[in-house]
C-alpha positions as CSV (number, residue, x, y, z in Angstrom):
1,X,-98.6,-36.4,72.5
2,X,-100.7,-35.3,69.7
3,X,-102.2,-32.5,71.1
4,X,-98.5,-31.3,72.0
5,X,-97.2,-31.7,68.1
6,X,-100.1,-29.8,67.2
7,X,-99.8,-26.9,69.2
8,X,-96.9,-26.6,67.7
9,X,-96.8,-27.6,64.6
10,X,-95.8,-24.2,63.0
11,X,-92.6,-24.3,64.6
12,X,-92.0,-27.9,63.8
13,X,-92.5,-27.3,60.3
14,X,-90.2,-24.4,59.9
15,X,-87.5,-26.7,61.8
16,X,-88.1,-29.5,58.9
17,X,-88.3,-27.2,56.1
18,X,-85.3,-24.8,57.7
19,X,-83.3,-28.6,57.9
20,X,-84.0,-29.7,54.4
21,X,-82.4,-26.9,53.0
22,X,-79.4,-27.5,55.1
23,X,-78.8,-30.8,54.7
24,X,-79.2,-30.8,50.9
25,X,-77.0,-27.5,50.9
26,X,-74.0,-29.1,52.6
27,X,-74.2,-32.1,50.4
28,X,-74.7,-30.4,47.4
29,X,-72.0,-27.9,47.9
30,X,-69.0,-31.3,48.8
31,X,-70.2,-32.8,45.7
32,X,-70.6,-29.8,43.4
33,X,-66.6,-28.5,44.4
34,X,-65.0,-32.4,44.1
35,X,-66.9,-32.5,40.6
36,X,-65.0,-29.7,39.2
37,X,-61.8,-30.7,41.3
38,X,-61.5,-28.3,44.2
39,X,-59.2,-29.2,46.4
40,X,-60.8,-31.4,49.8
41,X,-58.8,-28.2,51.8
42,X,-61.4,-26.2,50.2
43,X,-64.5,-27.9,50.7
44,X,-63.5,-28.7,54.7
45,X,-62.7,-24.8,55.0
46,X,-66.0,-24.0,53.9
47,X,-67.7,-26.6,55.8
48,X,-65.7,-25.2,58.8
49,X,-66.5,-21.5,58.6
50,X,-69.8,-22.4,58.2
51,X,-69.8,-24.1,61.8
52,X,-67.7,-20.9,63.3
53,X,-70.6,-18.6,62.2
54,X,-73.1,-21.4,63.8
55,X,-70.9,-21.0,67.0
56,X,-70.2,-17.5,66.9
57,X,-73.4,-16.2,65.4
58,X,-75.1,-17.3,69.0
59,X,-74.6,-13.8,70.8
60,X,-75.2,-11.8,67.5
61,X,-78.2,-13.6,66.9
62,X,-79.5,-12.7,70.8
63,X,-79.1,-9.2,70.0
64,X,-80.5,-9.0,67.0
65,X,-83.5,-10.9,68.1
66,X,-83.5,-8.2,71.7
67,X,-83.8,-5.4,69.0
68,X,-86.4,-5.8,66.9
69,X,-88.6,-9.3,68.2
70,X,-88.8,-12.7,67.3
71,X,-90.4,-12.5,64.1
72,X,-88.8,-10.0,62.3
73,X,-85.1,-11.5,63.5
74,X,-86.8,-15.1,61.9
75,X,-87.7,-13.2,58.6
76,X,-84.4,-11.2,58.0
77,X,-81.6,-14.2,58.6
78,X,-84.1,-16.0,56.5
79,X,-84.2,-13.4,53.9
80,X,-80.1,-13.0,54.3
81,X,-79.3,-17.1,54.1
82,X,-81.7,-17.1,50.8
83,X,-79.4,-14.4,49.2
84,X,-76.4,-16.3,50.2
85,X,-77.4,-19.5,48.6
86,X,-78.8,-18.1,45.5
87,X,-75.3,-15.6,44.9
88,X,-73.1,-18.6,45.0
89,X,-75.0,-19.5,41.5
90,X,-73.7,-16.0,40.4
91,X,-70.4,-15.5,41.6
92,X,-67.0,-18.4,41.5
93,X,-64.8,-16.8,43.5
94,X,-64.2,-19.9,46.6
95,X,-63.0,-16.4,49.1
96,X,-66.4,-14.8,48.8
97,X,-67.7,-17.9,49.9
98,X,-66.5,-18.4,52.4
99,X,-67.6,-15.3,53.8
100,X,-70.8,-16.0,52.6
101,X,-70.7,-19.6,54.4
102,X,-70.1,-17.9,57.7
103,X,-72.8,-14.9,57.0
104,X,-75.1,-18.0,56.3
105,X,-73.7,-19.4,59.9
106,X,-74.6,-16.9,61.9
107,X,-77.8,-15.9,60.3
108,X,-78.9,-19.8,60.4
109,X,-78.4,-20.0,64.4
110,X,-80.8,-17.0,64.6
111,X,-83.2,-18.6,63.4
112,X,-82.5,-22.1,65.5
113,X,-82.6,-19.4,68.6
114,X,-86.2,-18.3,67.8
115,X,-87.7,-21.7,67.1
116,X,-85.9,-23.2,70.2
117,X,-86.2,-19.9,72.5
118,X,-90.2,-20.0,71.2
119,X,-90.8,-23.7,72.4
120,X,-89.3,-23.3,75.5
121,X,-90.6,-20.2,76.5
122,X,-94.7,-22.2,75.9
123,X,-93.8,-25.2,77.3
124,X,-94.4,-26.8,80.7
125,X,-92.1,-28.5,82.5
126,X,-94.0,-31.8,82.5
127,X,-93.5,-31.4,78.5
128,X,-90.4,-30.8,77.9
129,X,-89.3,-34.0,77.5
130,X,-92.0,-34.7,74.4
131,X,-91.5,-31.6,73.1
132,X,-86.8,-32.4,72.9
133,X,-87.7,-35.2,71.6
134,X,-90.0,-34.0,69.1
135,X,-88.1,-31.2,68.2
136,X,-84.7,-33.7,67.7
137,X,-86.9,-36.0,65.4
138,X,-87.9,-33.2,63.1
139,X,-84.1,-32.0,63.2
140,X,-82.8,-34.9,61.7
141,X,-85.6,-35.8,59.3
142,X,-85.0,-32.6,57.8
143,X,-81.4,-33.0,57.7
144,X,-82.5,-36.9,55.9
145,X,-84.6,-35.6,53.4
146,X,-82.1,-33.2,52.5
147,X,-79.7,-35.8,51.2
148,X,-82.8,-37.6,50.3
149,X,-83.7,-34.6,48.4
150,X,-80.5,-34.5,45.8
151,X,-81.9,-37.4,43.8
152,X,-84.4,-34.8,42.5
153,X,-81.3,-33.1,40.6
154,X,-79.5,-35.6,38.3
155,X,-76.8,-32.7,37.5
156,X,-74.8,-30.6,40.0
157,X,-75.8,-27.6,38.4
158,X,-77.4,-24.3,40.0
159,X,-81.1,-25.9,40.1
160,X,-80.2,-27.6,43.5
161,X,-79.6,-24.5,44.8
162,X,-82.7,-22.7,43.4
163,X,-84.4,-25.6,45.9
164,X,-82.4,-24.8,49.3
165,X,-83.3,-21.1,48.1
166,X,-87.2,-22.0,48.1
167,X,-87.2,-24.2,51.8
168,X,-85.0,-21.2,52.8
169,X,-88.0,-18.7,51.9
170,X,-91.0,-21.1,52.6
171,X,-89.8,-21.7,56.5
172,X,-90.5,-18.2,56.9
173,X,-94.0,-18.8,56.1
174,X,-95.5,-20.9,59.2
175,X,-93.5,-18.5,62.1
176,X,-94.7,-15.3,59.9
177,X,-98.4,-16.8,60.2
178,X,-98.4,-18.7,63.4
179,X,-101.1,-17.4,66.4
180,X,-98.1,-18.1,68.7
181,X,-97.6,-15.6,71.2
182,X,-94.3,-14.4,70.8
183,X,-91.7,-15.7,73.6
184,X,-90.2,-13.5,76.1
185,X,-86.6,-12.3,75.6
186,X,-84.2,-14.4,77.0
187,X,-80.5,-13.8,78.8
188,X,-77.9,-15.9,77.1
189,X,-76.0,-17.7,80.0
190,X,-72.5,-16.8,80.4
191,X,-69.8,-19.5,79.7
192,X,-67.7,-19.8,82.7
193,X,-64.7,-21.2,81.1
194,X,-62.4,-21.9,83.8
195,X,-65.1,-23.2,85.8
196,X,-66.3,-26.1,83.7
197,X,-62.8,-26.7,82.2
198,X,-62.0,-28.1,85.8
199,X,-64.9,-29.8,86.7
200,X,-65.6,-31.7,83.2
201,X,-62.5,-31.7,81.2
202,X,-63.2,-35.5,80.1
203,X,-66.5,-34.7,78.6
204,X,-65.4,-31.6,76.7
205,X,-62.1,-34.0,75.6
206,X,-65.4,-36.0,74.3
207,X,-67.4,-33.3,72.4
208,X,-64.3,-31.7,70.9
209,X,-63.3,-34.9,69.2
210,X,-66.7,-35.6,68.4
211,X,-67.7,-32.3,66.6
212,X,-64.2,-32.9,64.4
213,X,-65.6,-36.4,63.2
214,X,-69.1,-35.2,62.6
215,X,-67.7,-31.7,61.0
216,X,-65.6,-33.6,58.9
217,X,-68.6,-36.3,57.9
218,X,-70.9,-33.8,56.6
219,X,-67.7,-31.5,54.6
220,X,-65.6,-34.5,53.4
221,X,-67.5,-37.9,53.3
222,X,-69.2,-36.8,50.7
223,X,-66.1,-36.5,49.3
224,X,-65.0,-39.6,49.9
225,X,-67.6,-41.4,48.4
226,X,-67.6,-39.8,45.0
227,X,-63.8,-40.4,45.2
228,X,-65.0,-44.5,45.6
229,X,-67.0,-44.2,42.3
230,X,-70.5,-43.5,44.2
231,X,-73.0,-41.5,42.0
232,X,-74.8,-38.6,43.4
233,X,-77.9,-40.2,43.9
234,X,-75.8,-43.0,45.8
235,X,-73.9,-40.7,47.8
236,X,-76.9,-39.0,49.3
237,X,-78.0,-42.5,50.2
238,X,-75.0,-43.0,51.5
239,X,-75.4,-39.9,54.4
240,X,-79.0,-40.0,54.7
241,X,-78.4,-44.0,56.0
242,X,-75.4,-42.5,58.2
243,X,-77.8,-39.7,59.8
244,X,-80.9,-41.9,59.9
245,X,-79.2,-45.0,62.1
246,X,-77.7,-41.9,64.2
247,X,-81.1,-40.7,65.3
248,X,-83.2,-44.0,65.4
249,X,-80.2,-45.6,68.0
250,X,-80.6,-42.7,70.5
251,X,-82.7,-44.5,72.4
252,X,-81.2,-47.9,72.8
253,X,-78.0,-46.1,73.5
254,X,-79.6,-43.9,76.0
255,X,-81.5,-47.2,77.2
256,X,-77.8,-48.5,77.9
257,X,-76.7,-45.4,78.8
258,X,-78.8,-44.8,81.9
259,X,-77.9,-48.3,83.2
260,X,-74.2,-49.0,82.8
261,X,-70.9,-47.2,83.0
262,X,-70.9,-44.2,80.9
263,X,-67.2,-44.1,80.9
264,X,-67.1,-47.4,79.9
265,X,-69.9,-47.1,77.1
266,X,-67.4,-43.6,75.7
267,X,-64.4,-45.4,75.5
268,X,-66.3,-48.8,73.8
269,X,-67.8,-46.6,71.7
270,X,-64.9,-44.7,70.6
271,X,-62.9,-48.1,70.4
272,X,-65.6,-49.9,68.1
273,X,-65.5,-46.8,65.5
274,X,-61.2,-46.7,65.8
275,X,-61.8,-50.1,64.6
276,X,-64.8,-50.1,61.9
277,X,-62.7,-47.7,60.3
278,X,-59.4,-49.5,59.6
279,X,-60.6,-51.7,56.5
280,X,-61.8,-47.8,54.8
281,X,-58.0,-47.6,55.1
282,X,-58.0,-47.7,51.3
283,X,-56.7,-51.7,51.3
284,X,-60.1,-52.9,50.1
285,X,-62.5,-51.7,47.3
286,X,-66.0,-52.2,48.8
287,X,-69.2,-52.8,46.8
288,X,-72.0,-50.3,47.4
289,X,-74.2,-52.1,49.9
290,X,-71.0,-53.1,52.1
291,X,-70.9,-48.8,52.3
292,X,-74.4,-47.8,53.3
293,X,-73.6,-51.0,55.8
294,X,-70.3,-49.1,57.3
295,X,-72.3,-45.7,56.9
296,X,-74.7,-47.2,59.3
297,X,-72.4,-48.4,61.8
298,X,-70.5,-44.7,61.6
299,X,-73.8,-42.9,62.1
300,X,-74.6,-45.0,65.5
301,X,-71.3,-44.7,66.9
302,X,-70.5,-40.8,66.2
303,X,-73.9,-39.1,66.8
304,X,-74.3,-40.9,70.1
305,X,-70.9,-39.2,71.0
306,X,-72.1,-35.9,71.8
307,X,-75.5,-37.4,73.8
308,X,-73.1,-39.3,75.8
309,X,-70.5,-37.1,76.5
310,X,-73.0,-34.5,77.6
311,X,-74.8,-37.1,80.2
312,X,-71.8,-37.6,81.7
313,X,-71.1,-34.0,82.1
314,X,-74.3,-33.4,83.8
315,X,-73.3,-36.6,86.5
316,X,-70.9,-33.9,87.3
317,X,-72.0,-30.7,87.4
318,X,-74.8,-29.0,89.8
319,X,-78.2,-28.8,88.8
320,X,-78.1,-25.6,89.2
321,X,-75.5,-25.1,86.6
322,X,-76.5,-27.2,83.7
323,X,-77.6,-24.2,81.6
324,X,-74.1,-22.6,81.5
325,X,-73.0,-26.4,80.9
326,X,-74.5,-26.6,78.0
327,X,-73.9,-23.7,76.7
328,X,-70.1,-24.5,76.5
329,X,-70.7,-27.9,75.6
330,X,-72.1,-26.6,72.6
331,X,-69.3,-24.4,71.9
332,X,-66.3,-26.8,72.3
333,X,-68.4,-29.4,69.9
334,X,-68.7,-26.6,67.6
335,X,-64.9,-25.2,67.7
336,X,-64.3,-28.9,67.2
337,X,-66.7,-29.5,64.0
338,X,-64.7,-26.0,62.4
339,X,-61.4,-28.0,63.4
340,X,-62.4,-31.6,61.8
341,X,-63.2,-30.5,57.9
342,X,-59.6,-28.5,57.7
343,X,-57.3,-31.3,59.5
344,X,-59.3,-33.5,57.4
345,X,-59.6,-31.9,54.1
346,X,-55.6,-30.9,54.4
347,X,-54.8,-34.5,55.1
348,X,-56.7,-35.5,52.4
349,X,-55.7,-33.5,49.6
350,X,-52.2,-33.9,50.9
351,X,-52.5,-37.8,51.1
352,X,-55.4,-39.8,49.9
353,X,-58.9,-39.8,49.7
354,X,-59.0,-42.6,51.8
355,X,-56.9,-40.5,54.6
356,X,-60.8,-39.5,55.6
357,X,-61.2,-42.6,57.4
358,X,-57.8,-42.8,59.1
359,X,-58.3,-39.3,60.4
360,X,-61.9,-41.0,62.2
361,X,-59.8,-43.9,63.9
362,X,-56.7,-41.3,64.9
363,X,-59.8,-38.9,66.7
364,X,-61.5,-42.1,67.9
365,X,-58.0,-43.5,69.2
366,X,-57.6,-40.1,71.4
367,X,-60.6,-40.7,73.0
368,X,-59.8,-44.5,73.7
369,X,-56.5,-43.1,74.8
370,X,-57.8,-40.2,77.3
371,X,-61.1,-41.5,78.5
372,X,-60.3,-43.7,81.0
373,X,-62.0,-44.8,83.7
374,X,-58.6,-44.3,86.3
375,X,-59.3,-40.7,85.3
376,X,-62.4,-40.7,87.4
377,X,-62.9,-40.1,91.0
378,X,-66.3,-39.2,91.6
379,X,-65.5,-36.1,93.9
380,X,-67.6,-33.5,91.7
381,X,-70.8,-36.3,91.4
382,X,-74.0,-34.0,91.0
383,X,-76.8,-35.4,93.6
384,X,-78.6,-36.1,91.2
385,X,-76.7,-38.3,89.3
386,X,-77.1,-40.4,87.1
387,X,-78.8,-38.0,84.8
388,X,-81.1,-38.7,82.7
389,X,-79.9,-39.4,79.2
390,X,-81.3,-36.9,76.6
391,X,-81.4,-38.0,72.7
392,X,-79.5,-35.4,70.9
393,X,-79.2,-37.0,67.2
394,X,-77.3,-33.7,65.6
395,X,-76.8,-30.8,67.7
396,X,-74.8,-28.9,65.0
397,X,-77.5,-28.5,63.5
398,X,-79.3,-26.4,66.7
399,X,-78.0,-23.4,68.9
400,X,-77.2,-23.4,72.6
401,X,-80.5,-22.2,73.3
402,X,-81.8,-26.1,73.2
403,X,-80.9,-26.4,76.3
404,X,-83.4,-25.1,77.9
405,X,-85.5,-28.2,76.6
406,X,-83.2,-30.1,78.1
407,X,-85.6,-32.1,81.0
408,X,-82.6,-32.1,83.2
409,X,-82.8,-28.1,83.4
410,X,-84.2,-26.6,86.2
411,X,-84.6,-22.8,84.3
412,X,-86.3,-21.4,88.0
413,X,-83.1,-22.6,90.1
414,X,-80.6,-22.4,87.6
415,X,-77.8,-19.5,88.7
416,X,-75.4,-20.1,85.5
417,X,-76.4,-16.6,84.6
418,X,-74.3,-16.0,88.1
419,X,-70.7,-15.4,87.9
420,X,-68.5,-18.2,89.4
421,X,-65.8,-16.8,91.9
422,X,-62.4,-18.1,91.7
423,X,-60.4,-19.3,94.4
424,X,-56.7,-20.1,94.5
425,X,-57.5,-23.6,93.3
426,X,-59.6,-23.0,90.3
427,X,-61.1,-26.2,90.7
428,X,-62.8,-25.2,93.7
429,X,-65.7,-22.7,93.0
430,X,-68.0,-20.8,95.3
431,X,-71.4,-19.1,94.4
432,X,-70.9,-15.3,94.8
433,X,-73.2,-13.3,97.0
434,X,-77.0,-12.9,96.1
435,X,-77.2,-9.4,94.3
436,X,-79.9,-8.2,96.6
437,X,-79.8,-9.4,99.7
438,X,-76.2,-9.7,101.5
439,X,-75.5,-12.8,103.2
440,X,-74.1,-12.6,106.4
441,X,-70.3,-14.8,106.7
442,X,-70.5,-18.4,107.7
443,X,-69.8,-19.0,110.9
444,X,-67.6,-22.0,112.3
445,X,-69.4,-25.6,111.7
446,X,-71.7,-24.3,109.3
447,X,-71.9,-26.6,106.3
448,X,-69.8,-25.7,103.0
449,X,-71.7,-24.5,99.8
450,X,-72.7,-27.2,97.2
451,X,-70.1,-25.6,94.4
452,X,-67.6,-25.5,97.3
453,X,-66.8,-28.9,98.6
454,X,-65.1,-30.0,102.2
455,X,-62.5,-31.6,100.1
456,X,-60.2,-30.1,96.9
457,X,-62.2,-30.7,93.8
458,X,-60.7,-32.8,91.4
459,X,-61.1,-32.0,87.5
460,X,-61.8,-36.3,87.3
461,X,-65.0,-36.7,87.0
462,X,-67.9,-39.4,88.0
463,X,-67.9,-42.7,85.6
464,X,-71.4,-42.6,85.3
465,X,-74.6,-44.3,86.9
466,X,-73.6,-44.8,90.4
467,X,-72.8,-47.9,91.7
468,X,-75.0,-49.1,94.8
469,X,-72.4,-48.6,97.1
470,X,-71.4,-45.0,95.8
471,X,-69.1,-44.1,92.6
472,X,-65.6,-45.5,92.4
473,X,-62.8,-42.9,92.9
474,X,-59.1,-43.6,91.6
């Protein structure tokens, strides 16, 4: 394990410093706009288009990096998210931010996509678990110290911003100097919409809703807090606790995960956190320890969301097309991280404050609503189901190109890249002809391809791990 973090500990470091500046930034920028009374629609619009550009910026980013190599891609969205931190010190006006926000989006997954695309392209199989998991842990101590980081600056002036701009500039250094070979160019898969909207539209249900809480956590419960009295220095606390209890409970969640009806474990989940949130209602004034306690609590139950909801997509999708998978998985958590800070922030400044908190249990109460285990059938369980469950602490903070790390992924077999031909019943799917080689048309008795089952295929998809006698169908 060592030996692996050291090999590469370049790109490690980048990820931590590359994180810091993030996390502190997002903070920074919530507090600094409530201290001179912005309006919550503001700061959730910028915390939004600041998730579109991570969303969006995936396919410019791939060209970019086809163009001119890994390194110099790396060095010029640093270079451009430096300038975009350090000319919000210069200039007021809330419009150009916001196209500065998404500028500093897209060039920010760019550089996720060449640390991500680098340690997959120089790591075996065997490894990739260590190397996730790694990866994940450097992610969200990053993102920790980040808050962690704002008790440095006692005032919200433009100094915390002069110290995004420096990790911003000082991550270039250990890609620029590593002895790395540089990775070979990768195709970015193709998101099949129609495809995995029928076979996993529970588990996308579960990643919009949770990119709208955690989009809204890191725009507006910043927010919130400063609205309950909480000093900066407390405040940071406050979302370093949430992010920290997120990432250290992957694995007991996992542990559970692997072992018990996933279904089951969304819809608990989901439940527990519509509940937790009630007394935040604004009934009750609560001291500052009973916070960090409830920030806690919230960071378990919503950054398990996406880990979960992504392992029960895999139960239901061919190994073979878990690349694509997660590629749209990404997506729809990121569309639903730019919805989350508007609803929120609108309801907010409409309302109350406090509004954050009932806008968790509403998005928490569609889930307990839709998830339901009568929903699922089992007719589209993978064969290799259950899947393994993969911590992923923060993966808004990460591109699609993660996925590759992803020890469920088998990159030589995978055919996402493939296009998915439609039938009349979209739900049913068949794998086109191989490009080089024609295949001759089955004959009678032969049996059907693995993406085109005997029976209909049903959008309901498999609970979870499989019960001894087979999974349970409605």
């Amino acid at each position: 394990m060592i030996t692996t973090i050291a090999s590469f500990f370049s790109l490690y470091l980048a990820t931590l410093l590359l994180l810091v500046g993030s996390g502190l930034f997002n903070t920074y920028l919530s507090l600094r706009l409530t201290a001179v009374s912005v309006s919550e629609l503001w700061v959730g619009a910028l915390i939004a288009v600041y998730y579109l550009g991570l969303v969006f910026g995936a396919r410019i980013g791939h060209k970019v990096i086809i163009q001119v190599g890994h390194i110099r891609a790396y060095s010029a969205t640093a270079a451009i998210v430096t300038v975009t931190v350090l000319a919000l010190a210069l200039i007021d006006n809330l419009w150009v931010w916001l196209g500065f926000r998404f500028v500093a989006g897209v060039a920010m997954v760019t550089q996720f996509m060449v640390l991500e695309s680098w340690l997959n392209e120089q790591t075996e199989n065997h490894q990739r678990g260590r190397v996730f998991a790694f990866y994940m842990v450097c992610s969200s101590l990053g993102t920790v110290l980040g808050q962690l980081a704002l008790m440095i600056f006692p005032n919200l002036n433009y100094e915390p911003l002069v110290f995004v701009a420096i990790c911003s500039a000082l991550c270039m250094v250990p890609v620029a100097l590593t002895r790395r070979l540089h990775p070979a160019l990768q195709v970015p898969a193709p998101i099949h919409v129609k495809y995995y909207v029928s076979r996993v539209p529970l588990s996308l249900t579960v990643l919009f809703v949770a990119g709208a809480i955690v989009g809204a956590f890191y725009g507006l419960a910043p927010v919130y807090a400063v609205k309950q009295g909480l000093s900066s220095n407390q405040v940071a606390i406050f979302l370093a606790a949430a992010v920290a209890s997120g990432l250290v409970f992957q694995w007991p969640v996992g542990w559970l995960a692997d072992r018990i009806d996933r279904i089951g474990m969304i819809r608990l989940n989901a439940l527990v956190l519509c509940i937790v949130s009630v007394p935040l209602w604004g009934w009750w004034v609560f001291p500052y320890w009973a916070l960090l306690g409830f920030s806690c609590v919230f960071g378990i139950l919503q950054f398990t969301l996406y880990p979960l909801g992504a392992a029960f997509a895999n139960d239901n999708v061919e190994p073979e097309r878990r690349v694509g998978l997660s590629a749209i998985l990404y997506m729809v958590y990121g569309l639903g991280a730019c919805v989350g800070p508007l609803v929120a922030g609108l309801l907010m400044r409409e309302l109350d404050p406090s509004v954050y908190f009932i806008f968790v249990s509403a998005c928490a109460a569609i889930l307990v609503v839709f998830i339901r285990p009568q929903k699922v059938t089992g007719v589209n369980l993978s064969e290799d189901a259950p899947t393994h469950f993969v911590p992923m602490a923060d993966s808004l903070q990460s591109s699609n190109v993660v996925a590759t790390l992803d020890p469920r992924v088998d990159l030589e077999s995978d055919v996402s890249y493939e296009p998915v031909e439609e039938t009349a019943d979209p739900a049913q799917a068949v794998e086109p002809a191989e490009p080089v080689e024609p295949v001759a048309p089955m004959e009678a008795g032969e049996p059907s391809h693995p993406l085109e089952p005997d029976e209909p295929s049903s959008p309901k998809e498999h609970r979870g791990p499989a019960s001894p006698t087979g999974p349970t169908s409605s």
